[in-house]
C-alpha positions, 0 to 999 in steps of 0.5 A: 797905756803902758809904756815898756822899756826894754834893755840889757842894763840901765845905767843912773847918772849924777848931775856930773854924768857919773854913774851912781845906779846900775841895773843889769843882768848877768851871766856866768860862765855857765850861763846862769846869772840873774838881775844884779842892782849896783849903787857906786858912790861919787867915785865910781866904787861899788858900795852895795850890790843886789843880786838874785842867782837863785839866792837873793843877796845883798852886799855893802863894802866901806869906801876902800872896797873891803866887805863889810856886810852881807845878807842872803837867802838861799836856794834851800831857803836857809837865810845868814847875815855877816858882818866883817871887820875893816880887813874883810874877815867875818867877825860876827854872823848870825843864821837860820838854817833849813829847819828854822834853827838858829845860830850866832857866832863871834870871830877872832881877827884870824876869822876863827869861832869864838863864840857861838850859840846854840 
């Protein structure tokens, strides 16, 4: 026997009744959206976000909200990873792009290239 649940969004609680998990999907205001999975930490805070909008992504900020790290695959089937400092600019980033070359690159604290290769 198979058993089925079906809602618009499940929420995980910790054994204080916070919740910890929370799977949804969501719309924008073009009516587009997909399945969003969001773990908050003991205070409520968003830490890590998985979402698919057509891309696939997955986010993680420090515990003062600030984006730290990201990676994606996109439509196109090009695919990044970036990291950021404790402000949230993008420091270092690496890529492949639709014909499977890839980049790295540096950042100053401004968020401007430093360094970069090829």
């Amino acid at each position: 026997m198979q058993t089925v649940i079906r809602t618009k969004e499940l929420c995980v609680l910790d054994d204080q009744g916070k919740e910890r998990i929370k799977l949804v999907v969501t719309e924008d205001w073009e009516g587009n959206g997909g399945p969003e999975l969001v773990m908050l930490d003991e205070h409520g805070k968003r830490r890590a976000v998985m979402y698919v909008d057509g891309s696939s992504r997955l986010s993680m900020t420090d515990e003062n909200g600030m984006p730290r790290a990201g990676m994606s695959v996109h439509k196109d089937g090009s695919s990044e990873l970036v990291m950021n400092d404790e402000t949230g600019i993008e420091r270092a980033g690496m890529s492949v792009n639709t014909f499977g070359w890839p980049e790295l690159l540096t950042k100053d604290k401004n968020g401007k290239t430093n360094w970069k290769a090829p």
